[in-house]
C-alpha positions in Angstrom: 15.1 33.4 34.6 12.8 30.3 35.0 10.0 32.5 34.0 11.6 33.6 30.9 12.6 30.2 29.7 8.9 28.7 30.8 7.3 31.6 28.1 9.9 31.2 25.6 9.2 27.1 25.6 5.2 28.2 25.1 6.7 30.2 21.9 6.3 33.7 22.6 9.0 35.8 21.1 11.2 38.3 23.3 9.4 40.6 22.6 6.5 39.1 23.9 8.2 38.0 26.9 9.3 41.5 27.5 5.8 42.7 27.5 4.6 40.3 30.0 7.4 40.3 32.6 6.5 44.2 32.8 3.2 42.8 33.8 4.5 40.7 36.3 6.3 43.3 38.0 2.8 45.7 37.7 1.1 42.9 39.3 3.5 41.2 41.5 0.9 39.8 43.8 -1.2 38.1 41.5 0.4 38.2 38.0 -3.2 38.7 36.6 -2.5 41.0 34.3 0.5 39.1 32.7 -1.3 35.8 33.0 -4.3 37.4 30.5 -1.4 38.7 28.2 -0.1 34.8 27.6 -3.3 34.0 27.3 -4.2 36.7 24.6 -1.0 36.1 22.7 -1.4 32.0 22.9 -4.4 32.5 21.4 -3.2 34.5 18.7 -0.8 32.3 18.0 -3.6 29.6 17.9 -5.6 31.5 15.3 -3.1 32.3 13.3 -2.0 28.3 13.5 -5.8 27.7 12.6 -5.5 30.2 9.5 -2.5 28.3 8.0 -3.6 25.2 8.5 -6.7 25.9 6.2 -4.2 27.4 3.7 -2.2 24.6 3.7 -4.9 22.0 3.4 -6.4 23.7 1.0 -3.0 23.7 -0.8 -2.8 20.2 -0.3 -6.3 19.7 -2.2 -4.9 21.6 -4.7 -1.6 19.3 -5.2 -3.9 16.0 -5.5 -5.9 17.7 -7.8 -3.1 18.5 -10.2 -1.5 15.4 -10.2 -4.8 13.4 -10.7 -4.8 15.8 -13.8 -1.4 15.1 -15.0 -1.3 11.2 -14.3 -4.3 11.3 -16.6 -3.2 13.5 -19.0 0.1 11.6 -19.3 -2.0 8.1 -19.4 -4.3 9.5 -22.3 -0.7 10.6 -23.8 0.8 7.2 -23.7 0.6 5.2 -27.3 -1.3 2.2 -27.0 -0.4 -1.2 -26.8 -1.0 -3.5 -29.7 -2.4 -6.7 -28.5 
């Protein structure tokens, strides 16, 4: 039960945790096998991290961009003051 709580508070899903404890019990000596696994999956989950990152910074860029645009627009919009 530790074991399942310990992958579940790295964020693998049941699923995942299901495919690893069968691992574990293949390999009960050294839990190579299911070791690798968390590692392949932690990793994916890193890349995939990586990926939306990018998308959201990108995204982010994209917001500053369009209210720089706006602010100006709406300043060159604005009557002038009469001095």
């Amino acid at each position: 039960m530790q074991k399942i709580a310990a992958l579940k508070q790295l964020g693998l899903s049941l699923e995942e945790i299901q495919e690893v404890i069968d691992l574990y019990f293949q390999d009960a000596e050294t839990h190579l096998a299911g070791k690798q696994k968390v590692i392949d999956i932690l990793n994916e989950q890193l890349a995939k991290t990586d990926t939306q990152i990018d998308e959201l910074s990108r995204f982010r860029s994209d917001l500053i961009r369009n209210i720089r645009h706006m602010e100006q627009l709406y300043e060159e919009a604005k009557p002038k003051k009469r001095a």
